[in-house]
C-alpha positions as MATLAB code, in Angstrom:
seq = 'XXXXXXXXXXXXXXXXXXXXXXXXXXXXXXXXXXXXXXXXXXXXXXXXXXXXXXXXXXXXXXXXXXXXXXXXXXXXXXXXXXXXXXXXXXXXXXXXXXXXXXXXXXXXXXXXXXXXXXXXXXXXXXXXXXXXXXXXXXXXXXXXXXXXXXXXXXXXXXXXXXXXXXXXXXXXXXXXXXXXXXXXXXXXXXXXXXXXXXXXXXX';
ca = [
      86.617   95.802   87.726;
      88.347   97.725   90.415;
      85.940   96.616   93.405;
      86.401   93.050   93.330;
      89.650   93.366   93.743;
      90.820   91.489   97.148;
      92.565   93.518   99.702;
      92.950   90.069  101.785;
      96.859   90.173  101.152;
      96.434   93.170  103.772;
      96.212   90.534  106.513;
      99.937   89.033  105.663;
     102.824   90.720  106.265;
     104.910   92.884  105.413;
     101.658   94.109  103.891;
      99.843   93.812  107.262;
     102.431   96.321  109.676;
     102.471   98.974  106.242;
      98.899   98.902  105.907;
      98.646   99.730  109.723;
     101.181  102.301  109.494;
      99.354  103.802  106.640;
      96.495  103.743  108.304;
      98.109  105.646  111.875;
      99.861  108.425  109.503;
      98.012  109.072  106.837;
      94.510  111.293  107.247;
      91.346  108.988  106.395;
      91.032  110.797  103.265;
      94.371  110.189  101.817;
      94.494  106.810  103.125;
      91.144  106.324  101.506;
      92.484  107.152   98.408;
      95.810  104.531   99.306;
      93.273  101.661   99.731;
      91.257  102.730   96.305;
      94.991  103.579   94.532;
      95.569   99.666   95.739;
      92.556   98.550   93.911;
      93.036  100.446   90.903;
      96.891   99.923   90.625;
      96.445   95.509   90.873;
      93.357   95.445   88.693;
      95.612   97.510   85.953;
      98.137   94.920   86.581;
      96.500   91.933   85.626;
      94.648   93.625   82.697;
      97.711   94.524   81.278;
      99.703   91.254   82.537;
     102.506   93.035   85.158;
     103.422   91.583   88.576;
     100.665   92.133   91.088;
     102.575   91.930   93.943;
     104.992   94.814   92.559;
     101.608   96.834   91.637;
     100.528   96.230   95.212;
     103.436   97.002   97.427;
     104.231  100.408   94.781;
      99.985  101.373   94.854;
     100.165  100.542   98.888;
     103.006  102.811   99.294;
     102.963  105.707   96.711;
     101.882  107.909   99.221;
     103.909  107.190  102.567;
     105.350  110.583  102.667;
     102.722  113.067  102.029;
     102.078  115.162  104.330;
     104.562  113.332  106.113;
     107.564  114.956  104.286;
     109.330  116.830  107.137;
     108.987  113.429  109.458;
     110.238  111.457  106.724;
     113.161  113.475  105.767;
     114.762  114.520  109.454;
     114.601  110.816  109.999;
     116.791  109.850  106.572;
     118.826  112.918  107.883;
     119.538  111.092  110.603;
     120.625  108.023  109.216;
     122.846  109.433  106.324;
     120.638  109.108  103.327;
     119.967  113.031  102.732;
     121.822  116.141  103.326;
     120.562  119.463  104.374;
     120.624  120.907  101.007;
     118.064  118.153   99.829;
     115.102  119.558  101.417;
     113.072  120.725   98.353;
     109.270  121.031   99.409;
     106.799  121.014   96.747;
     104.187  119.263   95.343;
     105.963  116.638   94.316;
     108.490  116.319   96.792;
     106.943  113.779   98.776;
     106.973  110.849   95.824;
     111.176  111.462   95.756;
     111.287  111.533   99.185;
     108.827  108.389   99.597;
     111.217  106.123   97.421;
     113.816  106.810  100.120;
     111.692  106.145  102.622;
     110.342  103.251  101.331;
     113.951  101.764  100.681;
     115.902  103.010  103.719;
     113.188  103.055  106.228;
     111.252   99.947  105.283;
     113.725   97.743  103.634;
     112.715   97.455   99.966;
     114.959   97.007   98.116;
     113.574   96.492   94.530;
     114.349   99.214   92.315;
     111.402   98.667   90.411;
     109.100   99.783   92.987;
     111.167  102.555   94.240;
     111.403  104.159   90.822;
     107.413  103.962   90.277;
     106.545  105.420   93.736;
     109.007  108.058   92.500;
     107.786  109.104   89.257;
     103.540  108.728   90.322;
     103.402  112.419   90.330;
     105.491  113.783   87.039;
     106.094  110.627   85.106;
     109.692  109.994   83.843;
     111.597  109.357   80.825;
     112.045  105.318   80.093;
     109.057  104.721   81.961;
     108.551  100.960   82.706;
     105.192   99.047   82.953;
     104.999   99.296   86.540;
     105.600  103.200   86.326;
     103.017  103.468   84.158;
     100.349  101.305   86.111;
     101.195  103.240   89.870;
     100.669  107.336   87.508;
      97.092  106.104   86.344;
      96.229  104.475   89.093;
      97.097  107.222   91.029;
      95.007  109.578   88.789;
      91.773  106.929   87.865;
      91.252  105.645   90.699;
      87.142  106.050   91.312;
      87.278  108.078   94.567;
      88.731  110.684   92.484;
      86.024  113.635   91.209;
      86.627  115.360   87.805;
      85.056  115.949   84.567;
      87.326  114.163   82.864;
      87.401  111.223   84.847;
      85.263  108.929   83.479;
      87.503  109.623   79.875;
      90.445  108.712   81.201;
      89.124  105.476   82.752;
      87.992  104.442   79.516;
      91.087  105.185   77.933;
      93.100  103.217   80.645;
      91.766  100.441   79.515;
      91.950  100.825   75.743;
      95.879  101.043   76.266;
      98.110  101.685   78.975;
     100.672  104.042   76.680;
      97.106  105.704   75.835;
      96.280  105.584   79.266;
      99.190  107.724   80.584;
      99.221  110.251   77.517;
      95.525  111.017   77.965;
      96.135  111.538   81.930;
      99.363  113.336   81.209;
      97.832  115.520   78.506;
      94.566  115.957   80.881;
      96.812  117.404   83.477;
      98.623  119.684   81.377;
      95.690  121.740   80.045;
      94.076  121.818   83.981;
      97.678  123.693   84.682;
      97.526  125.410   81.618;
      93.615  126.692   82.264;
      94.756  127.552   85.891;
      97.637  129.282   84.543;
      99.889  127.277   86.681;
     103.337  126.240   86.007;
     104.194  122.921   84.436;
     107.062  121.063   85.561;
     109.499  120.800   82.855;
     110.061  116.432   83.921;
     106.237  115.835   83.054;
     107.109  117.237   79.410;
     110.066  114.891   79.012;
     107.888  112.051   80.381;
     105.485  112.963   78.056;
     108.018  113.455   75.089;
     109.399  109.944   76.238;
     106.171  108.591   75.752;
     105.542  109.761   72.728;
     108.677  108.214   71.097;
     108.053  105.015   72.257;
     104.512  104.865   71.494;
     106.092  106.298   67.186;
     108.215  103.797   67.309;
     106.472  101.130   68.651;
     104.144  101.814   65.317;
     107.203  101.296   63.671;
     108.392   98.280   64.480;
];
């Protein structure tokens, strides 16, 4: 499903001059994983029936800041849209920082893509059908190499509320197992989750 997906939008811009800037920043093996993210994120889209050209532009530019971070955030420093104290490295820090990025340094200006570039590493609470399709993209796309892989791919497709709890609940037992620290936002995005999914049954 995912390889037949057409990149040709990459040609047009504003996808063409991100793509290339992706491409100039980004190491080959995280931009690799951009391009397969891409893919992963507009073939979830039109299984499950959201925008493709949200999915595309949020799967395209999930990743702008890592390993970027420092770049990224002396340049928003610059321009007013951090402060000082707002350096945070970890992790995570470079899907927060990415949203601003994306809006302030790029121009875009829909919230809906800002807020799933934003929550593609810990989830959130409320999470929205886009936000949903950019976290399991992010973590099923077929470059990626785990045991549980090929579960969670199978499960994307069988629903996308069963999609991210499987992929949310995979993640917490690797942490667990590696007796790593769990951030406390993935358990409310998971507790989210799991209220709308009871009383979705309800109604």
């Amino acid at each position: 499903m995912v390889e037949k997906v057409s990149l040709d939008f990459l040609d047009r811009e504003p996808y063409k001059e991100w793509n290339e800037m992706l491409e100039s920043s980004l190491s080959d093996h995280r931009y690799r994983h951009v391009v397969r993210v891409t893919r992963t994120a507009i073939a979830l889209a039109h299984y499950y029936g959201e925008d493709e050209k949200k999915s595309a532009q949020a799967a395209l530019l999930h990743d702008m800041a890592k390993k970027n971070e420092k770049r990224y955030f002396n340049r928003l420093l610059e321009l007013g849209y951090v402060n000082e104290e707002d350096w945070k490295p970890s992790p995570y820090f470079h899907a927060y920082l990415g949203g601003l990025a994306v809006r302030y340094l790029l121009g875009v200006e829909d919230m809906d893509i800002i807020r799933a570039i934003q929550s593609h590493t810990l989830g959130s609470d409320h999470m929205s059908r886009l936000d949903k399709i950019i976290f399991l993209a992010d973590l099923i796309e077929p470059g990626r190499d785990f045991p549980t892989l090929p579960a969670l791919q199978e499960a994307a497709l069988q629903g996308l509320n069963e999609g991210v709890l499987k992929a949310m609940d995979n993640t917490i037992s690797y942490l667990l197992k590696s007796d790593s620290s769990i951030n406390p936002q993935t358990v409310v995005a998971r507790n989210a989750l799991l209220k709308e999914m009871k009383e979705a049954k309800k109604g």
